[in-house]
C-alpha positions in Angstrom: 5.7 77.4 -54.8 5.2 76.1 -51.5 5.6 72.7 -50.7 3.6 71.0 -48.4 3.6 67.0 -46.9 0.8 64.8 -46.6 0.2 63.6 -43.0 -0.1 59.5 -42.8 -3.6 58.5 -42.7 -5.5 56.6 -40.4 -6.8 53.1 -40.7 -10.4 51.6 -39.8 -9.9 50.8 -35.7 -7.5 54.2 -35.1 -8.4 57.1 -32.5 -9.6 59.9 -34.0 -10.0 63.4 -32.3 -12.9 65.2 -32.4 -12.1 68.8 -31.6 -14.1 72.0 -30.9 -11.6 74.6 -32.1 -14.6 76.7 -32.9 -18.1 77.0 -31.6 -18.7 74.5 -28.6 -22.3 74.0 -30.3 -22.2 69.7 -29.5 -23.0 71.4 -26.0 -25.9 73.0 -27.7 -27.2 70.5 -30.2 -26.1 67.3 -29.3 -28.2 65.3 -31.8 -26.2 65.7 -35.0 -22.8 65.5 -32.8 -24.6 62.2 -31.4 -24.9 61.0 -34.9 -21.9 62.1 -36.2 -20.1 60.0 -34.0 -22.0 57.1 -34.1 -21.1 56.7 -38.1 -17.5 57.3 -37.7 -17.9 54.3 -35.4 -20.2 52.1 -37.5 -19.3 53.6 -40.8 -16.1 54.4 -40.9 -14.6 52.2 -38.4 -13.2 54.8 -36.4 -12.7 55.5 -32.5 -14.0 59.1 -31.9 -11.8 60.4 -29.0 -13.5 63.9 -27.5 -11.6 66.7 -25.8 -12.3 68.8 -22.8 -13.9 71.7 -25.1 -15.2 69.8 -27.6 -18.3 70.0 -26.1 -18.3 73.7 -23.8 -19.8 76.5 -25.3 -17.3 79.7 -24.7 -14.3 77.7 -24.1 -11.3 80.2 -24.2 -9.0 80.6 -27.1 -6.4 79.4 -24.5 -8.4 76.1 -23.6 -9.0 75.2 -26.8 -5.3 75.4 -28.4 -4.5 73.3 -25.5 -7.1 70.5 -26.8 -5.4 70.7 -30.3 -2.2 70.6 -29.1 -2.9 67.5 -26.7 -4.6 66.3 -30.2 -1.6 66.9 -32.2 1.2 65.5 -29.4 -1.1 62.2 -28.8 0.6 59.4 -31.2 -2.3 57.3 -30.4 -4.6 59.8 -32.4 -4.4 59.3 -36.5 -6.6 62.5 -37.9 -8.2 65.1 -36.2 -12.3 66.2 -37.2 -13.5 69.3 -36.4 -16.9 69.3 -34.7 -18.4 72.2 -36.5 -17.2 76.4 -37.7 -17.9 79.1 -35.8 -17.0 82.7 -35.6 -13.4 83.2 -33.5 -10.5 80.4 -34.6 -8.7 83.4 -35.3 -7.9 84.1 -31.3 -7.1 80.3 -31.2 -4.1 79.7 -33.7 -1.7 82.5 -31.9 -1.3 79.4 -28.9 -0.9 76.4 -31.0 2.5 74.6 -30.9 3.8 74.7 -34.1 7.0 72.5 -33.1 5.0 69.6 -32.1 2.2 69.9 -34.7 5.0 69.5 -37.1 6.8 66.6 -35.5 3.8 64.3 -35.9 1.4 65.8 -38.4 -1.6 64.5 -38.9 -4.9 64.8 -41.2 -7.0 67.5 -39.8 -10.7 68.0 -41.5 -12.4 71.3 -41.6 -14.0 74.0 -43.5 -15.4 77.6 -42.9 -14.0 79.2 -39.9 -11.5 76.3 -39.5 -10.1 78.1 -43.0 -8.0 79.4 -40.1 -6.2 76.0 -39.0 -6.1 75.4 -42.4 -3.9 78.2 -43.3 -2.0 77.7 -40.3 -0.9 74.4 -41.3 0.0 75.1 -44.6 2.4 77.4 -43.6 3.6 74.7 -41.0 4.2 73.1 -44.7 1.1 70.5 -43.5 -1.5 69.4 -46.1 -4.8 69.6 -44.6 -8.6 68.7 -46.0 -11.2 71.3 -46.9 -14.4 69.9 -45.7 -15.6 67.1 -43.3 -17.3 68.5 -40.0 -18.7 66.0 -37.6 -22.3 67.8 -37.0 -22.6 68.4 -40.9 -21.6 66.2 -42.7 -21.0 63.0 -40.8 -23.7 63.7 -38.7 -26.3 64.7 -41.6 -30.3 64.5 -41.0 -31.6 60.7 -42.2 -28.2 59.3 -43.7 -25.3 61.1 -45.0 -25.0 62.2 -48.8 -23.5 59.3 -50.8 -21.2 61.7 -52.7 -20.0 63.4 -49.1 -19.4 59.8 -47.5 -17.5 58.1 -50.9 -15.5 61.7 -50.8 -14.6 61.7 -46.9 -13.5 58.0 -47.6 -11.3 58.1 -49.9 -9.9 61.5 -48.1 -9.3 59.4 -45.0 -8.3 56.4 -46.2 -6.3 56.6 -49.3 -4.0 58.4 -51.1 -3.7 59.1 -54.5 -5.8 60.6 -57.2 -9.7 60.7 -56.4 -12.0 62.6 -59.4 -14.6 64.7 -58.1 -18.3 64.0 -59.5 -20.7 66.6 -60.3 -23.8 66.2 -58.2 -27.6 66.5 -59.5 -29.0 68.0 -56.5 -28.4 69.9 -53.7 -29.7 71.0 -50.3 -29.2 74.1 -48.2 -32.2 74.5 -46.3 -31.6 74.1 -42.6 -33.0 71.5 -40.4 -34.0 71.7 -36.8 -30.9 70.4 -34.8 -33.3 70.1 -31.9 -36.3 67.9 -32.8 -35.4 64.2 -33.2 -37.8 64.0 -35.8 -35.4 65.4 -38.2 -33.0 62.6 -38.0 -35.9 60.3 -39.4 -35.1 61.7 -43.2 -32.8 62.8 -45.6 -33.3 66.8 -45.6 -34.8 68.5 -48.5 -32.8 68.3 -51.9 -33.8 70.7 -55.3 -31.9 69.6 -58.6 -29.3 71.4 -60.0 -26.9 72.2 -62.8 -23.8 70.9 -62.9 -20.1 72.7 -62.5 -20.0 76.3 -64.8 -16.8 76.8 -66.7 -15.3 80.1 -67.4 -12.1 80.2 -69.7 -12.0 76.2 -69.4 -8.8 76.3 -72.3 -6.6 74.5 -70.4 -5.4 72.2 -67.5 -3.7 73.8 -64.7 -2.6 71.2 -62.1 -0.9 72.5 -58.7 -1.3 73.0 -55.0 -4.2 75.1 -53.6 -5.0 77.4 -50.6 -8.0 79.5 -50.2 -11.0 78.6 -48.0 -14.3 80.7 -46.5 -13.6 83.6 -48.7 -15.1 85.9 -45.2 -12.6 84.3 -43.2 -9.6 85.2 -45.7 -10.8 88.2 -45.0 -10.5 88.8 -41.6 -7.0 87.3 -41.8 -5.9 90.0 -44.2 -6.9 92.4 -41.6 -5.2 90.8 -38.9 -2.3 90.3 -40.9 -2.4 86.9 -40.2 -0.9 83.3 -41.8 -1.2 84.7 -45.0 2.7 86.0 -46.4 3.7 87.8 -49.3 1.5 87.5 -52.3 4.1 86.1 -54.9 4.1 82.7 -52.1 1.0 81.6 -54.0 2.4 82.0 -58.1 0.8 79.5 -60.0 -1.3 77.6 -57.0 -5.1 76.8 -57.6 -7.4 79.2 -55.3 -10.3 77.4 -53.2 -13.4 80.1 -52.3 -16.6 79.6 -50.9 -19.1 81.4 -49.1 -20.9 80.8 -45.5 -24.3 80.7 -44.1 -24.6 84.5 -43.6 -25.0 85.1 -46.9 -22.9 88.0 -47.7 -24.1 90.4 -50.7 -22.6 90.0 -54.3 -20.8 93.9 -53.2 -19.1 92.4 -50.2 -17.9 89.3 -52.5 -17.0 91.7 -54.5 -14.8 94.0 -52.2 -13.3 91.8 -50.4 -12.2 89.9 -54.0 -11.3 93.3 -55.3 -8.9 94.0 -51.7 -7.2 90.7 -52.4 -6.3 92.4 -56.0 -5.2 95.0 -54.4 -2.9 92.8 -52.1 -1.3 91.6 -55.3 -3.0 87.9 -54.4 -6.0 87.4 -57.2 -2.9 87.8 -59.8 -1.2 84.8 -58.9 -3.5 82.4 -59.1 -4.3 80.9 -62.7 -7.2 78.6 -61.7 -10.1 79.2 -59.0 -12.6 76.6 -57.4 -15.3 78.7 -56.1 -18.1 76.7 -54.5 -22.1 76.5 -55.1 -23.0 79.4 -52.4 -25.7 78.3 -49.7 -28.3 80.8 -50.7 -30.8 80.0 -47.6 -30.8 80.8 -44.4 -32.7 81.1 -40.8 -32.4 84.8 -41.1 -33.3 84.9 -44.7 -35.5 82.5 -46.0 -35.6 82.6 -50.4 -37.4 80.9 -52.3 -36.1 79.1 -55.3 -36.0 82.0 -57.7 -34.3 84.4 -55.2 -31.9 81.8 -54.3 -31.1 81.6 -57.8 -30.7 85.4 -58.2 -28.6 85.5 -55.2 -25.5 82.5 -56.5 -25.7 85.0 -59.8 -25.3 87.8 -58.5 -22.4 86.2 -56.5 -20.9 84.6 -59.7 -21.0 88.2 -61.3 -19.5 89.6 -58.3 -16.6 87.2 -59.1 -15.9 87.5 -62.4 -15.8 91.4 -62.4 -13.2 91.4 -59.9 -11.1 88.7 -61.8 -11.9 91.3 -65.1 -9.8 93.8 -63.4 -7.1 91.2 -61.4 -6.9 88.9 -62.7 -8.8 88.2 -66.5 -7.0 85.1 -67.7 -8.1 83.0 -64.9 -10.0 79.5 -65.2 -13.1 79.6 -62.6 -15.4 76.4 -61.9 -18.1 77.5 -60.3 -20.6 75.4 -57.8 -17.7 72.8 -57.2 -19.6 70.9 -54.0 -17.2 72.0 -51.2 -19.1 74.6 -49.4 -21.6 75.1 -47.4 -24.4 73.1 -48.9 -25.3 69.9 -49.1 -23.4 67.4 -50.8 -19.9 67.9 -49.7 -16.5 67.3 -51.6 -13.4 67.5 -49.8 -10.5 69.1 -51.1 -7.4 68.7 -50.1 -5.8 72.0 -48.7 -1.8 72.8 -50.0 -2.7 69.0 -51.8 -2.0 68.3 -55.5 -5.7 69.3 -57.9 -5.6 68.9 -61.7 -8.7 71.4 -63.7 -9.2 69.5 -66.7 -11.0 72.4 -68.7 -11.2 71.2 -72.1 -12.5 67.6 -70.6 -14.4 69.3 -67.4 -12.7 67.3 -64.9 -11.6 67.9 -61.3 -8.9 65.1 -60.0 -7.6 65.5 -56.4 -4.9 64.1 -55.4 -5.6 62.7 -51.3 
């Protein structure tokens, strides 16, 4: 198995970068970056430092490496916070320094297409953190989720075992990004069910890897940061979903081409994560967005009936793309308590 090291954390009154290695949207939508910032100042006691692409829409792969680089070789900055996803990290990675990201590493929080600086630090041997985005999640419409700020916390702040809590509602509706009214309230929330257990038997505790299930993708076909299949024996598999919404048969192909790479087998448990089911493009109601996580959940399972059929899955784990948000620590220590239902992660 590999074995990764946690990066020191910061403290309350440390610099903090706040990186664009994806989309430069803060250029486009400034009011959630605004806000963002403004509560790792006033909430979390931290000193945002931005970079010269943090805020550039179509900043060069080149330009932006350099910013995480700088970010990485700074020994004044404590944890680095991506801004937002976006579509192209993959052309990004190829000029990072892996020498000096290794000599000092440090926390770096991310999710969807940062799955690929994710990857590429756990094979640096760098535990990183599954969730966290400054526009999202710090910078969330009215106030931010209770559940994503005690999560981002603790993942900040402390190490040791933190036990994930199953959340009554959710959100995945988008907001305007560009009408200040927005910020005046909490976006819209529906209840929900909690966590859905499949073969919950047993406890299986060990590191995980995974991320945006599309992005995994497009790293297989690149043939890129991920090595040979048997790497990941007995490790716990992270999977979730973006906001474009793809179809239970792309799940499903891209879950059965991981089979086929040998990489569904090795993995005896799988946190797969409530799938946003709404969209600008695509706008369901209740009842199709309900149809739309089953289908994906089917989608999942009938691959794992072919690959991989002894396999624990908790589905809807918060550490997607909705809303709240549960960070998971990325080549970190998790323990699936099936016959109990808990989820402990270790920060």
């Amino acid at each position: 198995m590999h074995e990764l090291v946690y990066p020191p954390k910061p403290q309350p009154g440390d610099k903090v970068a706040v990186l664009s290695a994806s989309a430069g949207l803060p250029e486009l939508f400034p009011l959630p970056f605004e806000a963002g910032l403004q509560r790792l100042r006033d909430d979390f006691g931290l000193i945002p430092v931005e970079y010269p692409t943090t805020r550039r829409m179509g900043a060069t792969a080149i330009d932006r490496a350099a910013d995480i680089n700088a970010a990485f070789g700074d020994p004044e900055i404590k944890a680095i916070i991506a801004s937002i996803g976006g579509e192209d990290q993959i052309t990004v990675t190829p000029h990072l320094d892996g020498e000096l990201i290794r000599a000092d590493p440090k926390p770096f929080f991310g999710y969807s297409d940062n799955t690929n600086l994710l990857a590429y630090l756990w094979n640096l041997g760098v535990v990183g953190y599954h969730g966290g985005s400054v526009m999202c999640q710090f910078g969330r419409c009215g106030q931010m989720h209770p559940l994503s700020a005690d999560s981002l916390r603790a993942a900040l702040f402390t190490s040791g075992e933190f036990e994930l809590s199953q959340s009554v509602e959710y959100g995945d509706v988008d907001m305007d990004w560009q009408d200040p009214r927005s910020f005046e309230s909490a976006p819209p929330m529906e209840s929900c069910a909690g966590w859905s257990w499949h073969r919950p038997d047993r406890v299986v505790e060990s590191a995980t890897w995974g991320g945006n299930l599309e992005i995994l993708s497009w790293l297989l076909m690149a043939d890129r940061d991920i090595p040979a299949a048997e790497t990941y024996q007995g490790m716990i598999l992270l999977l979730e979903t973006s906001e474009e919404l793809p179809s239970a048969r792309e799940v499903f192909w891209i879950l059965r081409n991981m089979g086929e790479r040998g990489l569904l087998q090795q993995f005896p448990a799988i946190l797969f994560a409530r799938p946003k089911a709404w969209s600008l493009q695509r706008q369901n109601d209740p009842a199709e967005k309900a149809a739309y996580a089953e289908q994906q959940r089917e989608a999942v399972l009938r691959a794992l009936s072919v690959y991989a059929p002894e396999a624990m899955v908790v589905f809807d784990v918060d550490f997607g793309h909705t809303d709240p948000q549960l960070v998971i620590p990325y080549g970190g220590r998790v323990r699936i308590d099936g016959p109990a239902r808990r989820i402990i992660v270790t920060y």
